[in-house]
C-alpha positions in Angstrom: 236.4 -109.4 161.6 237.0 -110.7 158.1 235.2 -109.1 155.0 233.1 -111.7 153.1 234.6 -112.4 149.9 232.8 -112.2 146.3 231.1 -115.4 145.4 233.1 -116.1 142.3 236.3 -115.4 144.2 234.9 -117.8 147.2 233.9 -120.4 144.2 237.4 -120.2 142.8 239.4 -120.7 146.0 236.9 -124.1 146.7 237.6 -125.2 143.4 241.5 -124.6 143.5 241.2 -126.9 146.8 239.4 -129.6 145.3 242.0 -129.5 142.3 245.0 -129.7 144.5 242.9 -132.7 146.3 242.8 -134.5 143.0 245.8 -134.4 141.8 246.9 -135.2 145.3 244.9 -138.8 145.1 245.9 -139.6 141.9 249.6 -139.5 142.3 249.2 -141.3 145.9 247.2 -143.7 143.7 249.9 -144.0 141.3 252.4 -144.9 144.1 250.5 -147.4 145.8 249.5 -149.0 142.7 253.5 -149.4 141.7 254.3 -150.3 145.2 252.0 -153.2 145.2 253.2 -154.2 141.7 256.9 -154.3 142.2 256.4 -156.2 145.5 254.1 -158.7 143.4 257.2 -158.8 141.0 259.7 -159.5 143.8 257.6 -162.0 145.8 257.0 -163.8 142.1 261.0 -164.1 141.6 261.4 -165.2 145.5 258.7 -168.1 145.2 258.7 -170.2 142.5 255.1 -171.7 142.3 253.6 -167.7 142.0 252.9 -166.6 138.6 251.8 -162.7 137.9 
């Protein structure tokens, strides 16, 4: 059986996950947000009548 960790130590490995998770959503929101933007910027050049 495991040993039961310190609660600072257990505090520390939650709040390492919840960092990674972060930055983790931000850059995934980064990409889709550029994604959607350069297709906007394609389907504007394709059809005329569609202004960003």
């Amino acid at each position: 059986m495991l040993e039961s960790v310190p609660p600072l130590v257990e505090t520390a490995i939650y709040g390492y996950f919840l960092l990674v998770a972060a930055i983790g959503c931000y850059l995934h929101g980064r990409l889709w947000i550029s994604a959607r933007s350069r297709n906007r910027d394609e389907l504007a050049d394709e059809t005329p009548g569609i202004e960003s």
